[in-house]
BALOBA-1460 file (C-alpha; in Angstrom, 3 decimals):
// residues 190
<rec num="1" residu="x" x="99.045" y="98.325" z="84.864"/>
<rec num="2" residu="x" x="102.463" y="98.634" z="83.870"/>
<rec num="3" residu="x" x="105.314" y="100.736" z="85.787"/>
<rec num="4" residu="x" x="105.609" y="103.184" z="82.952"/>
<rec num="5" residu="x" x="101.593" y="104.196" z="83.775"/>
<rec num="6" residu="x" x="102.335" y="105.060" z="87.263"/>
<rec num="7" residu="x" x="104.803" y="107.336" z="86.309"/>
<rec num="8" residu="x" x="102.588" y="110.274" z="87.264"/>
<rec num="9" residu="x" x="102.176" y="109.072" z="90.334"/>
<rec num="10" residu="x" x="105.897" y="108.497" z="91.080"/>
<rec num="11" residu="x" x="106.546" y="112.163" z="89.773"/>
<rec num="12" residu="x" x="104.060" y="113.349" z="92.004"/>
<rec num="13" residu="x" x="105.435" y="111.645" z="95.056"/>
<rec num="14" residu="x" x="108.641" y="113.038" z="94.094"/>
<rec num="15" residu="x" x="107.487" y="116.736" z="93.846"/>
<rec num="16" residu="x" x="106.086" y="116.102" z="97.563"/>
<rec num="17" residu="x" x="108.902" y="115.338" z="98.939"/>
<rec num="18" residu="x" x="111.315" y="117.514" z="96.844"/>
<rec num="19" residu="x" x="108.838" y="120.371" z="98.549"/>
<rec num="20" residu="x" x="109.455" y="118.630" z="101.915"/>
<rec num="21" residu="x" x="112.845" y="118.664" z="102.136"/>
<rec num="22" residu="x" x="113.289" y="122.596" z="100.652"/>
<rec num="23" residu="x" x="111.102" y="123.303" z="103.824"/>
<rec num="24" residu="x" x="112.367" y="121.185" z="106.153"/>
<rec num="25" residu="x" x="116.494" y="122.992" z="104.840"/>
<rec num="26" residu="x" x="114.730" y="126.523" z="104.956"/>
<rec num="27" residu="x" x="113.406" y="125.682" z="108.578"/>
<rec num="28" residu="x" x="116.529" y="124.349" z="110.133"/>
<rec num="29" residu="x" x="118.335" y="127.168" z="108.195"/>
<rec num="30" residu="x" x="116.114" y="129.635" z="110.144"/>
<rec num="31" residu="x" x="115.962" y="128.386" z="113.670"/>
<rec num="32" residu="x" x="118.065" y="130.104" z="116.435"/>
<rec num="33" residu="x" x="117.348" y="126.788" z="118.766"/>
<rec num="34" residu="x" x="120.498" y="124.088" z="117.160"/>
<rec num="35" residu="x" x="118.070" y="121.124" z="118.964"/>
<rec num="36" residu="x" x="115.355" y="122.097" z="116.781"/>
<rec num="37" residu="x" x="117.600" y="123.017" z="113.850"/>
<rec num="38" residu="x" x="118.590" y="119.538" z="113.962"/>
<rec num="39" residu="x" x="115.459" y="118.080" z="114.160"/>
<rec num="40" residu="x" x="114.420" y="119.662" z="111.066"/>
<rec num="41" residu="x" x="117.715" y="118.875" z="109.176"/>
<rec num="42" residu="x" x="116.772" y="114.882" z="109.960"/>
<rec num="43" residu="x" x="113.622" y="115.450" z="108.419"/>
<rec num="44" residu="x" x="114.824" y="117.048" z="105.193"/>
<rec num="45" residu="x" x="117.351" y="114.402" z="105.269"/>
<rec num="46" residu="x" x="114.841" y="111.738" z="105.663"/>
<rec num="47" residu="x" x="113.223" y="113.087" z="102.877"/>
<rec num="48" residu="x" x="116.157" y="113.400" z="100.879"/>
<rec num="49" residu="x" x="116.267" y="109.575" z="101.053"/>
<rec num="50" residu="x" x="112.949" y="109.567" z="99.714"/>
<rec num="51" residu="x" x="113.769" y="111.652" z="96.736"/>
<rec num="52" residu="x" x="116.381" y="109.579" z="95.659"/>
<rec num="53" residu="x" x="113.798" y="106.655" z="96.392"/>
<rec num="54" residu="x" x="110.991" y="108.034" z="93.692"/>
<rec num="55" residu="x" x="114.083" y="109.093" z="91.362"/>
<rec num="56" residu="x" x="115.092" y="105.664" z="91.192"/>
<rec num="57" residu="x" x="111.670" y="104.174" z="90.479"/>
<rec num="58" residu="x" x="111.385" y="106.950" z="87.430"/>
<rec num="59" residu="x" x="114.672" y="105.482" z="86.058"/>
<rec num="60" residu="x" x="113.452" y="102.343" z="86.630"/>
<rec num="61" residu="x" x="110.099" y="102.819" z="84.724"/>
<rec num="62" residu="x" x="111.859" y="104.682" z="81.724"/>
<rec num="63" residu="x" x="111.176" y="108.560" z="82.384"/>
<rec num="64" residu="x" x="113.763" y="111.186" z="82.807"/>
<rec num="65" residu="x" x="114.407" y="112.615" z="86.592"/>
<rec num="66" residu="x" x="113.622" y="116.490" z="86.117"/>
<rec num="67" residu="x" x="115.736" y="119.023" z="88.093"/>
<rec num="68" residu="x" x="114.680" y="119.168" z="91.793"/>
<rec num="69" residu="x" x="112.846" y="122.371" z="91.900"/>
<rec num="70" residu="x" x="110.677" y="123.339" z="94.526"/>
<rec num="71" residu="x" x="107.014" y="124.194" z="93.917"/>
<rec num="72" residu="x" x="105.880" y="127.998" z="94.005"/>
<rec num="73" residu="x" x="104.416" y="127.307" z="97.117"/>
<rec num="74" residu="x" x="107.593" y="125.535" z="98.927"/>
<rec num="75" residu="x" x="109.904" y="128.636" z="97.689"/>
<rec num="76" residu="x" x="107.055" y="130.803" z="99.042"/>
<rec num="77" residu="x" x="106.762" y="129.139" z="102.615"/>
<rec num="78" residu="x" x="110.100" y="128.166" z="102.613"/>
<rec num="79" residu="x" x="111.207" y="132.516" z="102.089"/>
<rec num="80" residu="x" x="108.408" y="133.098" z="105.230"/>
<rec num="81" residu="x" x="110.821" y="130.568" z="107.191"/>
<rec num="82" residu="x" x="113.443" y="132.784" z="106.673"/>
<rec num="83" residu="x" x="112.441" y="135.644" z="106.742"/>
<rec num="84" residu="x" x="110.017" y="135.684" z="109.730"/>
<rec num="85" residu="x" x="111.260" y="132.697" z="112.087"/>
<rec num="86" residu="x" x="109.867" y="128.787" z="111.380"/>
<rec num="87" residu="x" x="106.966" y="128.906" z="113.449"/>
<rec num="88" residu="x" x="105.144" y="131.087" z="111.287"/>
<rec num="89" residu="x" x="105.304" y="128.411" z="108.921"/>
<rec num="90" residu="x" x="105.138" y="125.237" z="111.359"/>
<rec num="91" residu="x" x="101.366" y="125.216" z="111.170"/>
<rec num="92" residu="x" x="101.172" y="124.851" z="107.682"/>
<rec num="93" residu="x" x="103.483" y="122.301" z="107.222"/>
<rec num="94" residu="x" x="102.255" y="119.988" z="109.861"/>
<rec num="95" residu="x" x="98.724" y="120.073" z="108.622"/>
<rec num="96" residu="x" x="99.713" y="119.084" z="105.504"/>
<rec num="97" residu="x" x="101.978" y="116.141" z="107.216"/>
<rec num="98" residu="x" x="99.100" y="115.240" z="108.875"/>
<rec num="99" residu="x" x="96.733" y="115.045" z="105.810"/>
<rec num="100" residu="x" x="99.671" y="112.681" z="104.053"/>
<rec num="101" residu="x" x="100.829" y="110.748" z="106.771"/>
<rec num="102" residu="x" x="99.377" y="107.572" z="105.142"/>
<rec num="103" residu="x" x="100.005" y="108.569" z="101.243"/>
<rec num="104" residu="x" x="102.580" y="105.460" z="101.175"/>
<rec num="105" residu="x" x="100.478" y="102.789" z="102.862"/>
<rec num="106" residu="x" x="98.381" y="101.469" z="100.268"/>
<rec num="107" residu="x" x="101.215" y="102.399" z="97.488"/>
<rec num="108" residu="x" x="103.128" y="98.695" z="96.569"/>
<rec num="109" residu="x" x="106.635" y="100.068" z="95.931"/>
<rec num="110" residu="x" x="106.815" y="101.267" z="99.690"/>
<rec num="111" residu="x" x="105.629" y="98.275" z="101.204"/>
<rec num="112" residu="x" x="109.099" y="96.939" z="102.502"/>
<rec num="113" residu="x" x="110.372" y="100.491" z="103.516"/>
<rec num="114" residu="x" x="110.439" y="102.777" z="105.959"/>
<rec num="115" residu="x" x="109.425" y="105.528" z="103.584"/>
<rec num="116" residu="x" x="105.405" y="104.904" z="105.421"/>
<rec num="117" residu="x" x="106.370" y="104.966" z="109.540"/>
<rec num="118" residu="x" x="109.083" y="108.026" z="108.247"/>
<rec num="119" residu="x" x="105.828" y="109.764" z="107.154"/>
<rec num="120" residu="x" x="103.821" y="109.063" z="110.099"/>
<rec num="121" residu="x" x="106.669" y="110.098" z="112.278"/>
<rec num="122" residu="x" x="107.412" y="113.299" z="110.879"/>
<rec num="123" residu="x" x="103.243" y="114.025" z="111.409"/>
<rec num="124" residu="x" x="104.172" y="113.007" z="114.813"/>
<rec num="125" residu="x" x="106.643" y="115.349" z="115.624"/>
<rec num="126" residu="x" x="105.528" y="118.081" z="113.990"/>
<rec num="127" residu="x" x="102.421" y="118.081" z="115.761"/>
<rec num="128" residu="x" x="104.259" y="118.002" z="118.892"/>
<rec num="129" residu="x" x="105.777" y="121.340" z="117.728"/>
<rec num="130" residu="x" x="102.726" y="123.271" z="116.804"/>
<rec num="131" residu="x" x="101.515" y="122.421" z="120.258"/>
<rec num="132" residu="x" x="104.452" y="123.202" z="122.643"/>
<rec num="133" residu="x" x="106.820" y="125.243" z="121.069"/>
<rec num="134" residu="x" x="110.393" y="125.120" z="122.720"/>
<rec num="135" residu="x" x="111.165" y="128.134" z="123.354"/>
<rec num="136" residu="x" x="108.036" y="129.664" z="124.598"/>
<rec num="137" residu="x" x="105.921" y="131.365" z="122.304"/>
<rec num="138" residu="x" x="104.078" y="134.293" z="123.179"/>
<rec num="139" residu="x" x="101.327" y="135.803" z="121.108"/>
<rec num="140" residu="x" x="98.397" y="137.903" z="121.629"/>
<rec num="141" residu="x" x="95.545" y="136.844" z="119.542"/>
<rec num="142" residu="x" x="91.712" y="137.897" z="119.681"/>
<rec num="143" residu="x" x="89.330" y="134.960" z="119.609"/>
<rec num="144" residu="x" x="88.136" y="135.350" z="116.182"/>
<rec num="145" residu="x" x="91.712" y="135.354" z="114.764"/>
<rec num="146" residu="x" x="92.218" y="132.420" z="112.567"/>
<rec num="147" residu="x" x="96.212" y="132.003" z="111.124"/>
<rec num="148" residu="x" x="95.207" y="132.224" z="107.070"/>
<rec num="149" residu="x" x="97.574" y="130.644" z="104.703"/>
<rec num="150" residu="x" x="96.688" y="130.113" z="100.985"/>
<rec num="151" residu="x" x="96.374" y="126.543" z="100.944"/>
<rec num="152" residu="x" x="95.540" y="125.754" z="104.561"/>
<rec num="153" residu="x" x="93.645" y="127.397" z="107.371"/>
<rec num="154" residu="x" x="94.614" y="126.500" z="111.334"/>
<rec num="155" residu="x" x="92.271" y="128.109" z="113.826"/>
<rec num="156" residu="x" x="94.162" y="129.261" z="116.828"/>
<rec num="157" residu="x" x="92.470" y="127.779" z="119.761"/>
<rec num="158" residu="x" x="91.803" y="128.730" z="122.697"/>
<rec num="159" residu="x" x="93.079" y="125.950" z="125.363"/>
<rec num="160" residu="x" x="91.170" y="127.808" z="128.609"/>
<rec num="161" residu="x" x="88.921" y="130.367" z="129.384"/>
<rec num="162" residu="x" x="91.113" y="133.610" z="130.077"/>
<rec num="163" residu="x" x="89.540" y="136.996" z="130.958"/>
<rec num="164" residu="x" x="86.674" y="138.768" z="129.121"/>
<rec num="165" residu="x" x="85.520" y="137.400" z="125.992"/>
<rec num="166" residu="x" x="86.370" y="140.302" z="124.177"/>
<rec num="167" residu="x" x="89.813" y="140.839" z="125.932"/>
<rec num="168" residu="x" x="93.168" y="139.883" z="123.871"/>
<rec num="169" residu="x" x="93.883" y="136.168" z="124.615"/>
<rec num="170" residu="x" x="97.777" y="135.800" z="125.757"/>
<rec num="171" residu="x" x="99.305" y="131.913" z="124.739"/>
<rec num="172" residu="x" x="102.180" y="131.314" z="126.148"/>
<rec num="173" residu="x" x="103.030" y="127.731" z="124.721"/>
<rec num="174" residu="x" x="106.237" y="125.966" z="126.760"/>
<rec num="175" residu="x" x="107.933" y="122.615" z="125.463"/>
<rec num="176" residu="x" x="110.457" y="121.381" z="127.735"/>
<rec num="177" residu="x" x="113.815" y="119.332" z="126.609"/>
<rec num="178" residu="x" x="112.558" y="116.318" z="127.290"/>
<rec num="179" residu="x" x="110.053" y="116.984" z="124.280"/>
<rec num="180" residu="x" x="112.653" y="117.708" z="121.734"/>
<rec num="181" residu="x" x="112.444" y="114.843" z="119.549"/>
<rec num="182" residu="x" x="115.155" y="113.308" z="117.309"/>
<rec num="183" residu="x" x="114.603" y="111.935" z="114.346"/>
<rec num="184" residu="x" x="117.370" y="109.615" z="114.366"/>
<rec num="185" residu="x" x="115.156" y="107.499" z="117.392"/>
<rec num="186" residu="x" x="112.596" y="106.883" z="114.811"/>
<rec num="187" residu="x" x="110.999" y="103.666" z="116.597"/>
<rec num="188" residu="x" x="110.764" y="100.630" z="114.496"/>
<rec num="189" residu="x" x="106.593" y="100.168" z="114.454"/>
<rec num="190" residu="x" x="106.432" y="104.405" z="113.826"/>
């Protein structure tokens, strides 16, 4: 298979992480915590780095770059951000993290990089996020409530029994300093 065939595939790498880093800006943008603003500017910047990566390999197999445009549903998630606060749209983004965490192992033109251990770490510390959010996050949620998004559904759990069963559940979710995580640390083996 020649490079020119996996153009596709490059362009929809590409579009991932163009996607990535509008949420990532729109997050950091949004949050009133600077640790955690910074934390999300590293990972749009790490995914900068792996625009310029995929735009490279499209030079390199003969297409044209197209104009870095988010997708409907970045600009959509990435408006919720700012609008309501980043943790409305933390969930979201870290399942889909999650599901691509390994998208670059098995693809040859990463082997070499960072670009796969950047992607595992960002699942990393995004999941650390969803489940201890710095600065305390209080909700009150029944136990059928599920969190709907379009694309993605995250069940709010329960962690302990609290009260009746059909009595409002109140999370309170702490993360402590020492959990802030920067993504300039990223270990080597990550």
């Amino acid at each position: 298979m020649s490079e020119r065939d996996e153009i596709p595939r490059y362009l929809e790498n590409w579009q991932d992480e163009v996607d990535s880093a509008a949420e990532y800006r729109a997050m950091a943008a949004a949050e009133a915590d600077p640790r955690l603003a910074r934390v999300y500017a590293n990972l749009a910047a790490m995914e900068e780095a792996h625009i310029a990566f995929w735009e490279d390999r499209l030079r390199k197999a003969g297409a044209s770059v197209p104009r870095r445009r988010p997708s409907w549903r970045s600009r959509v998630l990435g408006w919720i951000a700012r609008r309501f606060g980043p943790e409305l749209v933390l969930p979201t983004i870290a399942a889909k993290e999650e599901v691509d965490q390994n998208a670059y192992v098995k693809q040859p033109e990463t082997a070499g990089t960072r670009m796969p251990a950047h992607e595992r770490w960002h699942a990393k510390v995004l999941k650390e996020l969803v489940t201890s959010q710095p600065r305390g996050l209080e909700a009150v949620v029944h136990p059928e409530d599920v969190q709907t998004h379009d694309l993605v559904r995250v069940p709010l759990t329960r962690p302990e029994p609290v009260g009746e069963v059909d009595e409002p559940i109140r999370l309170h979710l702490e993360h402590g300093p020492h959990h802030v995580l920067e993504l300039g640390d990223v270990p080597a083996d990550h």
